[in-house]
MDTraj code that builds the backbone (N, CA, C; nanometers):
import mdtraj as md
import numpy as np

residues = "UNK UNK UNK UNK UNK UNK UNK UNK UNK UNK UNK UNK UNK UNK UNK UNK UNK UNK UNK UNK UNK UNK UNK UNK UNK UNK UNK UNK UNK UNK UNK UNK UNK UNK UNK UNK UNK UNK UNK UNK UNK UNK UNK UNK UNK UNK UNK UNK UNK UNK UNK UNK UNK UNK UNK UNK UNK UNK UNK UNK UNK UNK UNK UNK UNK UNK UNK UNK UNK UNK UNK UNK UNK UNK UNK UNK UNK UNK UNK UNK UNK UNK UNK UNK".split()
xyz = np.array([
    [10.3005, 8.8498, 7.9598],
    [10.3332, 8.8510, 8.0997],
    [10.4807, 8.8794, 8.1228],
    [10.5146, 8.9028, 8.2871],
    [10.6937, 8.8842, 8.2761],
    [10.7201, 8.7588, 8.2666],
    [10.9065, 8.7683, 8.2190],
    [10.9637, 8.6900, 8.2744],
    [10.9420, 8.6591, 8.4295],
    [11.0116, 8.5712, 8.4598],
    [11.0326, 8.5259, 8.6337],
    [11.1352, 8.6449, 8.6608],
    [11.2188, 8.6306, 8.5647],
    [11.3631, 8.7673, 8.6417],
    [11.2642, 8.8632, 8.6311],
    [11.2008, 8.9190, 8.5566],
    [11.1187, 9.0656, 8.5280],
    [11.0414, 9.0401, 8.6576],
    [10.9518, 8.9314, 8.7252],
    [10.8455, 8.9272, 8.8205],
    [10.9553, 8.9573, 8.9645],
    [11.0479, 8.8660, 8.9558],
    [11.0934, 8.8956, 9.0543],
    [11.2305, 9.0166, 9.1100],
    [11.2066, 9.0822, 9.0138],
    [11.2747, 9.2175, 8.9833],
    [11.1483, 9.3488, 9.0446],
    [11.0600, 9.2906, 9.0041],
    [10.9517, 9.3526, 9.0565],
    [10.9203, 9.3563, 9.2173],
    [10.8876, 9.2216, 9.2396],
    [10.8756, 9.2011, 9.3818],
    [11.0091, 9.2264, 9.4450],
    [11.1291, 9.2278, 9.4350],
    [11.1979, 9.3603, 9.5307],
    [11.1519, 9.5128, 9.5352],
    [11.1645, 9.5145, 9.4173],
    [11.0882, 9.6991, 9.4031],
    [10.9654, 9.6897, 9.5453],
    [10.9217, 9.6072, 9.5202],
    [10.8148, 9.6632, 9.6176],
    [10.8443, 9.6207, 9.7513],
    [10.9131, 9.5313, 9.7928],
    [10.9552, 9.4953, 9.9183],
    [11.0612, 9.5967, 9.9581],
    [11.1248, 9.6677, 9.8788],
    [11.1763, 9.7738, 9.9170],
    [11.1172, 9.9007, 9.9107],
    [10.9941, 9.9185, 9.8799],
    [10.9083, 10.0080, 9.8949],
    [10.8282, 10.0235, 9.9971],
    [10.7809, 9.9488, 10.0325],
    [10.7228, 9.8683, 10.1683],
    [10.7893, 9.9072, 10.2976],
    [10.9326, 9.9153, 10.2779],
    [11.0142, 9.9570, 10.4175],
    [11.0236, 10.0523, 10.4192],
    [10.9717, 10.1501, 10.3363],
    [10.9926, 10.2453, 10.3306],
    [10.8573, 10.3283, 10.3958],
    [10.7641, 10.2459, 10.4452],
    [10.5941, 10.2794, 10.4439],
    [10.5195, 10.3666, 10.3726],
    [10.4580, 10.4972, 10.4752],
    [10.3881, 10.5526, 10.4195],
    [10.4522, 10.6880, 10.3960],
    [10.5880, 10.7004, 10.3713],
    [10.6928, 10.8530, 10.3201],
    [10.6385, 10.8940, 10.1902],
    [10.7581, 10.9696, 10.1685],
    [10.7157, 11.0249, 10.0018],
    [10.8127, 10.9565, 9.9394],
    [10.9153, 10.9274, 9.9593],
    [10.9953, 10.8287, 9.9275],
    [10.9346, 10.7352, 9.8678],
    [10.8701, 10.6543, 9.9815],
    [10.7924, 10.5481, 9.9131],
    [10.6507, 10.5692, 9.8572],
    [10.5756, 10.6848, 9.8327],
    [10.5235, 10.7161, 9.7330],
    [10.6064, 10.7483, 9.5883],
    [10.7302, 10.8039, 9.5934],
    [10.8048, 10.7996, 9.4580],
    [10.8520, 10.6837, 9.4291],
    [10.8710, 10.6149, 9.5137],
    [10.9055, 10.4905, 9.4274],
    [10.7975, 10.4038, 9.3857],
    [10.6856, 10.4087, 9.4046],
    [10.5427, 10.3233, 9.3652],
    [10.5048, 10.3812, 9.2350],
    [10.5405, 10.5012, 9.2391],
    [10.4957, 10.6045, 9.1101],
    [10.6363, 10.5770, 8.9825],
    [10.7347, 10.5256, 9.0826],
    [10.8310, 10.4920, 8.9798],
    [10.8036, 10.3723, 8.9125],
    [10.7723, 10.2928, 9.0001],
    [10.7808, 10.1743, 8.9130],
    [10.6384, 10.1422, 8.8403],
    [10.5368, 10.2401, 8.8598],
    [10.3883, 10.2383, 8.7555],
    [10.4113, 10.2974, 8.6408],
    [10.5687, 10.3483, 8.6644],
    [10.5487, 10.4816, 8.4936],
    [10.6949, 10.3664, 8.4330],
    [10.7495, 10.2769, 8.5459],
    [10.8530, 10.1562, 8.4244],
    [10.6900, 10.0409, 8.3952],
    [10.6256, 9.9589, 8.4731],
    [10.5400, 9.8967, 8.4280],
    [10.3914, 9.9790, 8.4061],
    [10.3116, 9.9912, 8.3521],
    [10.2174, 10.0704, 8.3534],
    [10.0612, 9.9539, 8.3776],
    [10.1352, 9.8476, 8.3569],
    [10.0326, 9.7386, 8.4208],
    [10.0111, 9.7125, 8.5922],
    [10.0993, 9.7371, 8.6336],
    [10.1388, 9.7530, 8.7925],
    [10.0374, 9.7978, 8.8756],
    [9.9232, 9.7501, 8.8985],
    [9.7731, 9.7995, 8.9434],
    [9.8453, 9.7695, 9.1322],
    [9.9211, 9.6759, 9.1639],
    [9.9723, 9.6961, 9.2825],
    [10.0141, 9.8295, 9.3046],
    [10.0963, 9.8688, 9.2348],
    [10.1936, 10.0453, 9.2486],
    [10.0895, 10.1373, 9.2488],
    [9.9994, 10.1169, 9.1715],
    [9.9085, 10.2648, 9.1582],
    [9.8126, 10.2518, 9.2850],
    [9.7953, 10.1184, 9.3201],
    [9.7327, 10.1454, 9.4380],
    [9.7855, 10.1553, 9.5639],
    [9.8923, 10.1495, 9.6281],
    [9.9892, 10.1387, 9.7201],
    [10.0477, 10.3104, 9.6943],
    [10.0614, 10.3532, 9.6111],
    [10.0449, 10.5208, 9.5712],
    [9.9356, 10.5753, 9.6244],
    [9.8191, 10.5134, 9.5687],
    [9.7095, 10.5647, 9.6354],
    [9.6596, 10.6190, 9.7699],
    [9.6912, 10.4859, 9.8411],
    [9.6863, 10.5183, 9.9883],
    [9.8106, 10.5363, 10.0628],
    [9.9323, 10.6193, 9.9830],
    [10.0094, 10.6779, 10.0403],
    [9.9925, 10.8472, 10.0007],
    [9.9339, 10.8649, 9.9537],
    [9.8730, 10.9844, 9.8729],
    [9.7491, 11.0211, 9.9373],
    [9.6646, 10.9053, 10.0004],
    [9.5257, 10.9244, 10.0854],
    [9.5801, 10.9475, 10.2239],
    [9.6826, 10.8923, 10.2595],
    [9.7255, 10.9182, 10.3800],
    [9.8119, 11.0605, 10.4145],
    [9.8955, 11.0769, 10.3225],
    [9.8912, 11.2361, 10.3122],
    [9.8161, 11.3783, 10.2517],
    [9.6939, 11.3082, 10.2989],
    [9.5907, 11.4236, 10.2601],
    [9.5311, 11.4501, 10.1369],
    [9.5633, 11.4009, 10.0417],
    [9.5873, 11.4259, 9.9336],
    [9.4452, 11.3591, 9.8212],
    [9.3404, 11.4083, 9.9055],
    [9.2486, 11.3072, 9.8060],
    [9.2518, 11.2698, 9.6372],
    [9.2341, 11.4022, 9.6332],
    [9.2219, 11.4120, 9.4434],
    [9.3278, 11.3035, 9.3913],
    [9.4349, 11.2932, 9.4626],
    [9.5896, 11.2494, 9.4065],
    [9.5834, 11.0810, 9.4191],
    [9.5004, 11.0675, 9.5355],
    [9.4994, 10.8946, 9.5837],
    [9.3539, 10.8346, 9.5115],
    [9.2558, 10.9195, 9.4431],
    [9.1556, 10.9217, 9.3918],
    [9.1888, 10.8213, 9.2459],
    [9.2949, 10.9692, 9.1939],
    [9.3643, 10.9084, 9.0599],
    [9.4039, 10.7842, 9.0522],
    [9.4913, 10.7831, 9.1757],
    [9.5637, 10.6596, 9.1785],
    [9.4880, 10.5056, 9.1831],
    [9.4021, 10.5301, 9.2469],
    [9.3003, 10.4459, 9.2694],
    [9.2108, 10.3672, 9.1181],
    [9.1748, 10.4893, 9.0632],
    [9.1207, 10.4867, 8.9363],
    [9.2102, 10.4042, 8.8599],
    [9.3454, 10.4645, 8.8424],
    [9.4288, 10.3839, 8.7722],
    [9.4414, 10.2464, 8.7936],
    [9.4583, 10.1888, 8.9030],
    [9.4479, 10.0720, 8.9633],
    [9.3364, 9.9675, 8.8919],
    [9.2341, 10.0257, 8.9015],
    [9.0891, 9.9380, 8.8675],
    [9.1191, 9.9619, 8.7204],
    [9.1430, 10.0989, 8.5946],
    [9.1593, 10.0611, 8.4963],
    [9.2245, 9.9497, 8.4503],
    [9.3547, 9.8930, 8.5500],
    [9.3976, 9.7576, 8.5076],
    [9.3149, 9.6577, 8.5649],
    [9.3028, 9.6519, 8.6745],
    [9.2591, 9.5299, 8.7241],
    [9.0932, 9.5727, 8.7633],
    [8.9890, 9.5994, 8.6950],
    [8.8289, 9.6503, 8.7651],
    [8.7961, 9.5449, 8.8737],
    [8.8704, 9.4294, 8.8872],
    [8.7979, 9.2963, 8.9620],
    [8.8885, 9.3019, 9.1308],
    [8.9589, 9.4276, 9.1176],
    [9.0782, 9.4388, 9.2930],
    [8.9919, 9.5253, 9.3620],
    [8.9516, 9.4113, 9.4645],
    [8.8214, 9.4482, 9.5637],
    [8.9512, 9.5716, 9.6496],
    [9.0736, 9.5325, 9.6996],
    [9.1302, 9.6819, 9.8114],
    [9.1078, 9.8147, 9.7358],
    [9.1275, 9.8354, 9.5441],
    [9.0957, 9.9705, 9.5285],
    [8.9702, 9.9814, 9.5328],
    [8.8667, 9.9503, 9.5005],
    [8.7248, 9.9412, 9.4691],
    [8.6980, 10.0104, 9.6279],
    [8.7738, 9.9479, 9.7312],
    [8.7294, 9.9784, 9.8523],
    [8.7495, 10.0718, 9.9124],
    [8.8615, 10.1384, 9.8778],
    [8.9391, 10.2306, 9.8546],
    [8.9019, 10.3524, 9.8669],
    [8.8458, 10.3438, 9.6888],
    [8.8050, 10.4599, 9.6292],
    [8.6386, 10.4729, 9.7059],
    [8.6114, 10.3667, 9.7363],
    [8.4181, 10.3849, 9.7615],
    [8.4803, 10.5195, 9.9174],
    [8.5676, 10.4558, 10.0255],
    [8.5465, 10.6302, 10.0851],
    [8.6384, 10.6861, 10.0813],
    [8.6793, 10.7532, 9.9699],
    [8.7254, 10.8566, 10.0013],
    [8.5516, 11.0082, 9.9589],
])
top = md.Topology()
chain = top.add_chain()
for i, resn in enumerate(residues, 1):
    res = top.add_residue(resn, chain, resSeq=i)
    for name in ("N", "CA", "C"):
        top.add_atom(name, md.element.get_by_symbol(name[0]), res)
traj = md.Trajectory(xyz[None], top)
């Protein structure tokens, strides 16, 4: 698991990702921080539906997928992916 500094090094990343909404900005930074943690099933899915929201099925599809490869039991991608 992380440290607490590593967890909560994390949870800025994303609270500063977050203000950023649904840009590409803050799609690069969700994609940034899934390719520093690759466990990060939050990032790949928060990619996802910034990637679904810009049109982008195939791309928020992936992302989605990735998500459940870490976590298969996170009912928001599962839900996600069922419409696209």
């Amino acid at each position: 698991g992380l440290s607490s500094g590593e967890a909560n090094t994390l949870r800025v990343k994303h609270l500063n990702a977050a203000k950023l909404g649904s840009s590409k900005k803050a799609y690069d930074a969700y994609v940034s921080m899934f390719e520093e943690n690759s466990n990060d099933y939050l990032a790949a899915f928060r990619a996802g539906e910034i990637a679904r929201s810009m049109k982008n099925k195939d791309d928020a599809r992936t992302w989605f997928e990735r998500a459940l490869d870490i976590n298969p039991d996170y009912v928001p991608a599962q839900r996600a992916l069922s419409r696209l």
